[in-house]
N, C-alpha and C positions, 0 to 999 in steps of 0.2 A: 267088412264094414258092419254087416248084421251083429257077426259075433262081438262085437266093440259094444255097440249097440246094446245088445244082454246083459251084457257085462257092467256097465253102467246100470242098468236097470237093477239088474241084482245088486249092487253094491248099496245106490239107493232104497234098495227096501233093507238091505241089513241093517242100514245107517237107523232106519224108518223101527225097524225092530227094535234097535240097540237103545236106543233113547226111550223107546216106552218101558222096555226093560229097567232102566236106569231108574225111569219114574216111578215105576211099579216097588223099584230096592227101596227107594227114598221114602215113599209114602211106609211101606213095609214097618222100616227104621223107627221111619216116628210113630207107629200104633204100637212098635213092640216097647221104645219110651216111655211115652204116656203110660200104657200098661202096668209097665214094671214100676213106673212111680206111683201108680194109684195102688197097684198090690203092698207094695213096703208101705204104704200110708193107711195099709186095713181099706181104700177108699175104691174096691172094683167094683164095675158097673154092677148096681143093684143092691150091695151093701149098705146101704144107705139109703135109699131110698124106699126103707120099707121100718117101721116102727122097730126100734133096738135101744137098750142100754150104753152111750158113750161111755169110754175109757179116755180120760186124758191125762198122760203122766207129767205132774209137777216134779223134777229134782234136777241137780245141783244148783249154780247158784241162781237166783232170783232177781233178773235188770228188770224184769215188766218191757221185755221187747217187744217190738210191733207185734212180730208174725205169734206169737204165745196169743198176747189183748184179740189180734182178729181172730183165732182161733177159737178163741170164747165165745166172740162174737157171734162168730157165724152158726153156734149152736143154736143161739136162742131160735132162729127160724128152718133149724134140719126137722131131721123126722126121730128123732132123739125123744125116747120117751122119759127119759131121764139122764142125768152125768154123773159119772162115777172119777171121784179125783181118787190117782195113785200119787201119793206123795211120798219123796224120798230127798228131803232138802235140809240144808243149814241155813238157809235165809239169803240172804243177796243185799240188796241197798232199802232202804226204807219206804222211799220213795217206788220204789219198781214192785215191794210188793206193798205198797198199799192200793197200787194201779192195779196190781192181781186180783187185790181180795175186792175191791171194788167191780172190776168185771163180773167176778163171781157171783159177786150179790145182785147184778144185775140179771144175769143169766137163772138166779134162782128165783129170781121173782115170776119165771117163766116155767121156767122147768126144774123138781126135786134134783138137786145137787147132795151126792154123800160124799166123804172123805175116808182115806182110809190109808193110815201111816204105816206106808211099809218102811220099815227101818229106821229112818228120822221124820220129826217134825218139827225143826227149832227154829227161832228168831223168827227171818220172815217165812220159811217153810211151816211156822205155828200162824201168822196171819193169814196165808193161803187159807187153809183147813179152817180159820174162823169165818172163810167166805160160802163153806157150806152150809145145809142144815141139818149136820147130822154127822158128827166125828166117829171114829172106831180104827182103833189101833191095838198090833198084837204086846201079850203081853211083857214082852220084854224090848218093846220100841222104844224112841229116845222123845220125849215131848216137852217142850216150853221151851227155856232162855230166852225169857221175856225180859227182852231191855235191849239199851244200844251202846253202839261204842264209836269212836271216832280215832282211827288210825293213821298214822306218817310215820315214815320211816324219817331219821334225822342221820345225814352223813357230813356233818359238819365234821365231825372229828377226822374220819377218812380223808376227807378232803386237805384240812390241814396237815396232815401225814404224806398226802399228795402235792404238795405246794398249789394248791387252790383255791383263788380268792373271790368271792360270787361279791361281788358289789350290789348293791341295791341302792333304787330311789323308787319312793312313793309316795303316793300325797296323805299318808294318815301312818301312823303306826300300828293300827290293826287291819291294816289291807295286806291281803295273799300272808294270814297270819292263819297257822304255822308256815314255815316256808319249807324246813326243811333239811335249811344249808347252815342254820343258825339256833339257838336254846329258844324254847317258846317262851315269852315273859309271860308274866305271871296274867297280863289283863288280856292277853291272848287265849290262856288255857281259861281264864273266866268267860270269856265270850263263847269257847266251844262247849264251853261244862254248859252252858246255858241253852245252848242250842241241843245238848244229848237233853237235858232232862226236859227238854219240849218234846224234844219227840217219843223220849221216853212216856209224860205222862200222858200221847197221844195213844200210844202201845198198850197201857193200861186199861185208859178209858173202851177202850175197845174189845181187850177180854175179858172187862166188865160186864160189859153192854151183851156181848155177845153167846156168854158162858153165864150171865145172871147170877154175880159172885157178889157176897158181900163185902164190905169194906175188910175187913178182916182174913176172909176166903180170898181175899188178890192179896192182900200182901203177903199170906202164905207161900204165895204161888210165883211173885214178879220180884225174887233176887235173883236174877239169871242163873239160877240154876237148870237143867235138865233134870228130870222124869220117867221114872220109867214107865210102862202103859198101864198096867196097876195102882202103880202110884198117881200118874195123872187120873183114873178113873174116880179114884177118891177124894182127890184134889178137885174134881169136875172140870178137869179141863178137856175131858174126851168124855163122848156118851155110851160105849159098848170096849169092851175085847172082844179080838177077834179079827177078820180078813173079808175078801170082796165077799164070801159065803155070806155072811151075816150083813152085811153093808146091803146086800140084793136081799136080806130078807126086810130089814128094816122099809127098804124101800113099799115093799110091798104090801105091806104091813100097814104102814103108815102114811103111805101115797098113793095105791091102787096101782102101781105098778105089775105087769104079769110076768111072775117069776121065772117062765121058759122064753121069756123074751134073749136073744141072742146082745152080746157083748161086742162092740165094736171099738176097734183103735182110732181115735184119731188123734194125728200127730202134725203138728204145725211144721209148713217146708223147712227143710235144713237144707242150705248149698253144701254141705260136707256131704250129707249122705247121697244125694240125688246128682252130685258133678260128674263121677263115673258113667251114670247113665246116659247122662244130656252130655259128654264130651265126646261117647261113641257115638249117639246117632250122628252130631255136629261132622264128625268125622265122616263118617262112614256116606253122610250124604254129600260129602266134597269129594268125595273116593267116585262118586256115581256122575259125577258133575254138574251139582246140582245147586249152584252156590246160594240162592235165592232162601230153597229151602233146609242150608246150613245156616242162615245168618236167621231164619223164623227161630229155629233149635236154641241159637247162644244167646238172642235173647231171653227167649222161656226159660233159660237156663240163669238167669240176672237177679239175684234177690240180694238186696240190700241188709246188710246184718242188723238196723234198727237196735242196736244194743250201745249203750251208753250207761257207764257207770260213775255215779255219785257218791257223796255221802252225806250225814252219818251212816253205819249198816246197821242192818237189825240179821244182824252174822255171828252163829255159834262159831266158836275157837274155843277146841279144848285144851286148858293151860298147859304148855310144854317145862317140866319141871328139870331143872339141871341135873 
């Protein structure tokens, strides 16, 4: 009966062990998470929280998604002695980067913002970069395609090759005009041609304003063409040649910034790069049986894509020639 007695006893404490064990994995799981997502985000303890130069890379396309705008956001009150934009974009929808270049101006009215075009800078990837104070691009980047365009694809013809008939009813003749499935009439493509050259002459007025061009010096500059960084430097539409070297000089130079200040990434959540990490801990703490703290994990693991695209675009496309 004693040895019974033991035996229970020892069982209960392994049980007693085995489960602080389990706890111990689980907590383990999630510091080495967090971790690894604060390290791929440039954001380990302490990095930040001491006076640095931000890095925030602007490229490809440009919606003006949430998680980008709060990431601007939450500069203006870090410990960010200034922001350094890397931009490498062809622009995106009109609307998403005029949301950018607006953040940006917001963010500069706090903190020196510089820009500095690695590789592309057009359409809305060119309004970004007018959200700084201070352009610098190398000299053989790609700069301007200032203007917009308004894009559909029309498979009316496929469709009839297909035996398919899209009926429509609607209450005006330029509602859901173009559509797509049918030729655009003529008072259709007038109402969109009217709509690009608003937004168009929004586009203007702006690296007008911003670039201090005269009436003459923007029309030079806003036939959608692209630029080289040379060429835009004489065009004014960029303030320097050059890369972050000279962008971090300017800064200092020109804003009292301290040039051994250290460089820091910050990079707005992505659920693509961060799902690996947050699907192993998820795991790994239902492995320990810990289900409470797998379901904390899949949530912190939930970010909504905030991305929505519109039009017109303010989107380089280089002509593809037969």
């Amino acid at each position: 009966m004693s040895s019974d007695a033991d035996l229970l006893a020892d069982r209960r404490s392994l049980r007693r062990k085995l489960t602080l064990w389990r706890l111990l994995a689980a907590l383990a799981v999630v510091a080495v998470a967090v971790v690894a997502g604060l390290a791929w985000s440039g954001r380990t303890p302490g990095t930040l929280a001491q006076a640095h130069v931000a890095r925030v890379t602007i490229s490809g396309f440009i919606s003006g998604d949430r998680r980008t705008l709060e990431l601007i956001k939450s500069l203006e009150t870090s410990k960010a002695s200034a922001v350094l934009l890397s931009i490498s974009s062809p622009g995106g929808t009109t609307t998403g980067s005029e949301a950018l270049h607006d953040a940006l101006r917001q963010l500069a009215a706090k903190k020196p913002v510089v820009a500095v075009v690695d590789g592309l800078a057009a359409s809305g990837g060119y309004i970004a970069a007018l959200g700084s104070d201070h352009i610098v691009a190398r000299q053989t980047s790609l700069v301007g395609s200032i203007g917009v365009l308004f894009q559909i694809p029309n498979v009316g013809r496929l469709l009839d090759t297909l035996g398919v008939n899209i009926e429509t009813v609607k209450s005006s003749p330029l509602k859901a005009a173009p559509s797509g499935f049918e030729p655009t009439s003529p008072e259709a493509r007038a109402a969109l041609q009217r709509v690009v050259e608003d937004n168009y002459d929004w586009f203007k007025r702006l690296v007008q304003n911003r670039r201090k061009l005269a009436d003459a010096e923007l029309a030079a500059v806003s036939d959608g063409r692209v630029h080289s960084g040379r060429q835009a430097l004489s065009l004014k539409l960029v303030d320097a040649i050059g890369g972050e070297e000279e962008a971090i000089g300017w800064l200092e130079r020109e804003k009292g910034v301290a040039k051994d200040l250290p460089i820091r990434d910050w990079r707005r959540r992505s659920e693509s790069s961060s799902f690996g990490i947050w699907s192993a801990g998820e795991a790994l703490a239902r492995a320990a049986g810990l289900q409470s703290v797998a379901a904390l994990i899949a949530r912190a693991a939930e970010q909504p894509l905030g991305l929505q695209l519109d039009a017109p675009l303010a989107l380089w496309q280089p002509a593809l020639e037969k």
